[in-house]
C-alpha positions as CSV (number, residue, x, y, z in Angstrom):
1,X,0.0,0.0,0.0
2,X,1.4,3.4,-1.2
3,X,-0.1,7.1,0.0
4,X,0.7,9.9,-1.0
5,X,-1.0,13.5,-0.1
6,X,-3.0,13.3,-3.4
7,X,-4.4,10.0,-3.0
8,X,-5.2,10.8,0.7
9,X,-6.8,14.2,-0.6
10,X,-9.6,11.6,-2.5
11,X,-11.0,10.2,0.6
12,X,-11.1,13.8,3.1
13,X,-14.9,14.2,2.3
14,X,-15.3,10.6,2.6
15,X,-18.3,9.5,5.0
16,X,-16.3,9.1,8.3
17,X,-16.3,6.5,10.3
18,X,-16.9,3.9,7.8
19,X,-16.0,0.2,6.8
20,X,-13.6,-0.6,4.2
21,X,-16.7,-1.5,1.3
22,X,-17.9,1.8,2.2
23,X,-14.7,3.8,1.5
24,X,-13.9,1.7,-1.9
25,X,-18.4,2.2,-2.7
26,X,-17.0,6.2,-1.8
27,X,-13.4,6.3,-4.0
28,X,-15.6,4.7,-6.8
29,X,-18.5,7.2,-6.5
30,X,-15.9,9.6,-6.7
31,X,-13.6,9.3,-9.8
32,X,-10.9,8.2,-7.4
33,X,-7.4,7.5,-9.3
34,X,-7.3,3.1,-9.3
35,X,-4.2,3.7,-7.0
36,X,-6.7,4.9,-4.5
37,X,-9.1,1.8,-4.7
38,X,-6.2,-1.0,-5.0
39,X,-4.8,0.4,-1.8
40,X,-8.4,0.8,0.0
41,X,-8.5,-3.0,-1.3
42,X,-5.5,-3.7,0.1
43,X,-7.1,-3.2,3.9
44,X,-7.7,-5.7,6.3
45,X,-11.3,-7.5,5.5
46,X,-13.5,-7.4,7.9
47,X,-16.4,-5.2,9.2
48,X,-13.9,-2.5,11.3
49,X,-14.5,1.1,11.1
50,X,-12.2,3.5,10.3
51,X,-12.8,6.8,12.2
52,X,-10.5,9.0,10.1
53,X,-7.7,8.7,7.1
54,X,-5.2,8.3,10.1
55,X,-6.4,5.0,10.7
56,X,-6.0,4.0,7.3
57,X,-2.4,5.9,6.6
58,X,-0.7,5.9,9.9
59,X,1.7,8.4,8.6
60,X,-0.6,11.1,7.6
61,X,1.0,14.5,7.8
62,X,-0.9,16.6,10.7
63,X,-1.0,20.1,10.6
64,X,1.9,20.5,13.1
65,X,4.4,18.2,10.6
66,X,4.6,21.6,8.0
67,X,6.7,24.1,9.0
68,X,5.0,27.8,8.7
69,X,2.9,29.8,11.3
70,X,-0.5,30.4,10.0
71,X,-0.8,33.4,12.7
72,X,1.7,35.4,9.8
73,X,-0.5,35.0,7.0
């Protein structure tokens, strides 16, 4: 499984929390790139919910990883 900031950009309006046939039923809906539905395949099966995009990408920048102050703009 692969992420990048654009694939992870595909699934931010996505119906959280949700099941991983309800995020692939979502990325499909969509007009998600296939990179974004082979690696939402590529989840455990099973019927667990996934609260957020952290759960899915456990590396997902938070706003505190990029380095400028929003207070000077």
């Amino acid at each position: 499984m692969f992420w990048t900031l654009e694939f992870a950009s595909y699934l931010e309006e996505a119906p959280w929390p949700a099941t991983k046939d309800e995020l692939i039923d979502y990325a499909l809906r969509n007009g998600s790139p296939i990179e974004v539905i082979e690696n939402l395949q590529e989840l455990e099966d099973g019927q667990e919910i996934y609260e957020s995009i952290e759960d899915i990408w456990e590396d997902y920048p938070s706003q505190s990883d990029f380095l400028f102050n929003e207070d000077e703009y």
